[in-house]
N, C-alpha and C positions, 0 to 999 in steps of 0.2 A: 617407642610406642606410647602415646598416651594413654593413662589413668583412664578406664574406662567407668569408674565411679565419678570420675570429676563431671565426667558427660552428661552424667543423672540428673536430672533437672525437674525430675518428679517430687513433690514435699508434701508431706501430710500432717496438717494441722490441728492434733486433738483437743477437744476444750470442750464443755458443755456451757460453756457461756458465749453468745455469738457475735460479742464487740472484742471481745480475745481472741476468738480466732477473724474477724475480722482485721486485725489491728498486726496479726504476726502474718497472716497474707497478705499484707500492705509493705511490711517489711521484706517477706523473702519476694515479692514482685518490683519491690523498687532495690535489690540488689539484684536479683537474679530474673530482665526483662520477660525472658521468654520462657519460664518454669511453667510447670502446672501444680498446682497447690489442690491435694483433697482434703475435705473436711470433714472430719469425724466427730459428732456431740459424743459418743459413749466410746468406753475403752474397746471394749468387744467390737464396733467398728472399728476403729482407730488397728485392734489387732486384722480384720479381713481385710481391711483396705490395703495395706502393707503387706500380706502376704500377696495379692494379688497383681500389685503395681510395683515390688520391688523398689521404694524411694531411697532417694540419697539419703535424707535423714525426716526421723518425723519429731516434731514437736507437741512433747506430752503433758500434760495436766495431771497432776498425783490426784486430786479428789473431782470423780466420775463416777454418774450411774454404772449400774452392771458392775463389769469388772472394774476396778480403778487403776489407774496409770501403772501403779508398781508391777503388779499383773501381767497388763498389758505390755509394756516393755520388757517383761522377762518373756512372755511370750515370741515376741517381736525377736531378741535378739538371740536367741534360742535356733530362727529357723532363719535370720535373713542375717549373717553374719559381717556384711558391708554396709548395713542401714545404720548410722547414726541417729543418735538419741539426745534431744535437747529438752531436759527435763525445766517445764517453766512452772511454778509454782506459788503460791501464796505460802507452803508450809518449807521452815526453812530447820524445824525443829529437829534433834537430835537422833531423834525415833527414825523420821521420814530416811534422816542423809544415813543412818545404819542399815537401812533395805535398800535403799539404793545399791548402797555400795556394794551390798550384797548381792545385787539383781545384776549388775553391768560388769561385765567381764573387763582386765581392768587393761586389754588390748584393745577396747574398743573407742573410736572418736564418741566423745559424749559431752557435755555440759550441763550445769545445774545451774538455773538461773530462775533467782525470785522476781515477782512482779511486781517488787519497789525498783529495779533495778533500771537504769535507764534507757532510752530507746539506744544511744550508742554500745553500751555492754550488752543488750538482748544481742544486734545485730554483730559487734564481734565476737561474740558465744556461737553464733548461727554459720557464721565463715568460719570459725577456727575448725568446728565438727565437720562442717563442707568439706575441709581439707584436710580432716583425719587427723585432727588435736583433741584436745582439752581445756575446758575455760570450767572455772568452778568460781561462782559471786563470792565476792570478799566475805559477806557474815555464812557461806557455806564451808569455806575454807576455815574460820575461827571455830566450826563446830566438827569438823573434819579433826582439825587440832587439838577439841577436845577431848572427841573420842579415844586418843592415843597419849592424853598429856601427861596420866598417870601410870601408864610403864613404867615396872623399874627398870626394864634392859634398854640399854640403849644399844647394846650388840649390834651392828650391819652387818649383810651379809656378805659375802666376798662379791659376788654381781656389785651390791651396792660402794660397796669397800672401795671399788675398778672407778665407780661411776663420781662419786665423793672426789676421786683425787684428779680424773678427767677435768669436772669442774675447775677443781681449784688452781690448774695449770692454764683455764681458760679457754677450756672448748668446748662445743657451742653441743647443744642438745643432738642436731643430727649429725658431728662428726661422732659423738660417742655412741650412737644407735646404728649408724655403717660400722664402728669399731666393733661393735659386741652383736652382731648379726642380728639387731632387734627392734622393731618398730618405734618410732619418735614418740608414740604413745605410751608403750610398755618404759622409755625413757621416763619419762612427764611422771608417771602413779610411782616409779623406784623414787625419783627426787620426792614427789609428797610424802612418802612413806619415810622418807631419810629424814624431813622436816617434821612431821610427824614426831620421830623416836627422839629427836633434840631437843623438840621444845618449842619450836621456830615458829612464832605466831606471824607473820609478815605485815599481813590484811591490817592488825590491831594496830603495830608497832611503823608500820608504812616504813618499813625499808625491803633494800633487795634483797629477798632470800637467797641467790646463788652466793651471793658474799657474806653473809652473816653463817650460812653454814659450813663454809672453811672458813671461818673465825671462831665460829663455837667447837668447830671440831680440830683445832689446831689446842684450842683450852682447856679440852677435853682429853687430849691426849690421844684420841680416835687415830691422827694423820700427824705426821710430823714432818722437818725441814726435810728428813733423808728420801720420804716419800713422795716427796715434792719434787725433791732433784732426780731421783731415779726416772719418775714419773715425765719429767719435762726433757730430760737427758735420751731417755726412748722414745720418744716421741717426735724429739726435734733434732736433736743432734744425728 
C-alpha cells in the first residue's frame, strides 16, 4: 500500500516577505508539478492554514508578525503529527537552533535551512522532509555541534551503543531502523546526537562523519575489534 503522506501534495509556504515566498513556490512547483502551495504572510496563518489543509510539509520563516515561526511550528506539529517542517531562515544563531530543537520532536521529517543556502540545498532539504528525513545546513549542524561540544560525558546509550557498531560494520541507516523497530528518522537525530558527544564537527572539517565516528570511537575506547567481530559475525555469518 502506498504512503499515503507521499500523496500529499498540498505545501504551505510561510514568509512575510512576498519574493520568499514567491521564490520557495517556484521551487516546490517545479519539483512537485501538480502540488498546491498556500501562502501564509503571519505565523497565526501559516498555523490555520495547516490545520485546515492538513499539508505534506510547510515551509517556515522564524521571524513573523503575530506569532513567529518557532510558535507556530510548535503549534503546527503539536496537532498534525505527518506535516513536515522546513525551517528557512536568515537566523542561523545559537539561541534560534536551541528552540528549535526544542520545538521539533525529534521523530519528525524536518530541515533547517538558512537563506545563504543555495537553491540546490533549499530544494534537497524540501525532498528529503517530503520523504520523512532530515537535512540540517552545514553552519546549522556547526552550531548543533556546538551546543553539545562542551560535555564532559561522552557516555552512549546502549540504543546508541547498537547503532555506533551497526554503522561501523557498514549498514546503511534503514537497515538499522528495520533492525531496532525505529523510524529512519529517530535513526538520523541518535547518529547527530552520537556526533554531537564526540566532537565530530563534519560541515567544518568536510569529511564523512559515518567514518570518522568509528575512528574516533575505536580511539576512544567507546567500540573495540571484539565488538566489531561479534557484531559482523551476528549479522552475517
Amino acid at each position: 500500500m502506498p504512503d499515503t503522506k507521499q500523496l500529499n501534495t498540498t505545501f504551505i509556504v510561510a514568509d512575510d516577505h512576498p519574493p520568499i515566498r514567491s521564490f520557495s513556490k517556484g521551487i516546490l512547483k517545479e519539483n512537485f508539478p501538480n502540488c498546491t502551495v498556500l501562502e501564509a504572510d503571519t505565523g497565526q496563518q501559516a498555523v490555520d492554514l495547516s490545520l485546515k489543509n492538513k499539508p505534506s510539509l510547510v515551509i517556515m520563516d522564524i521571524a513573523m508578525p503575530d506569532i513567529d515561526g518557532i510558535e507556530a511550528t510548535q503549534k503546527i506539529v503539536q496537532s498534525l503529527p505527518q506535516t513536515g517542517i522546513v525551517i528557512y531562515s536568515n537566523y542561523g544563531d545559537e539561541v534560534y537552533v536551541r528552540k528549535i530543537r526544542q520545538t521539533v520532536p525529534v521523530d519528525r521529517a524536518f530541515a533547517y535551512v538558512l537563506k545563504t543556502a543555495s537553491q540546490d540545498q533549499f530544494t534537497q532539504a524540501i525532498k528529503q522532509v517530503y520523504s520523512g528525513e532530515v537535512w540540517l545546513h552545514p553552519e546549522v549542524q556547526q552550531v548543533v555541534w556546538k551546543l553539545n561540544v562542551n560535555k564532559k560525558s561522552t557516555q552512549l546509550t546502549e540504543i546508541q551503543q547498537q547503532i555506533l557498531i551497526a554503522v561501523a560494520i557498514g549498514k546503511t541507516n534503514d537497515w538499522i531502523a528495520e533492525k531496532l523497530y525505529m523510524s529512519n528518522k529517530t535513526i538520523q537525530y541518535h547518529l547527530y546526537s552520537i556526533y554531537d558527544k564526540l566532537g565530530i564537527n563534519s560541515a567544518a572539517k568536510k569529511v564523512n562523519p559515518r567514518n570518522e565516528v568509528v575512528c574516533v570511537s575505536l580511539l576512544k575506547g567507546l567500540i573495540d575489534l571484539q565488538n566489531l567481530k561479534e557484531g559482523y559475525e551476528k549479522e552475517n555469518c
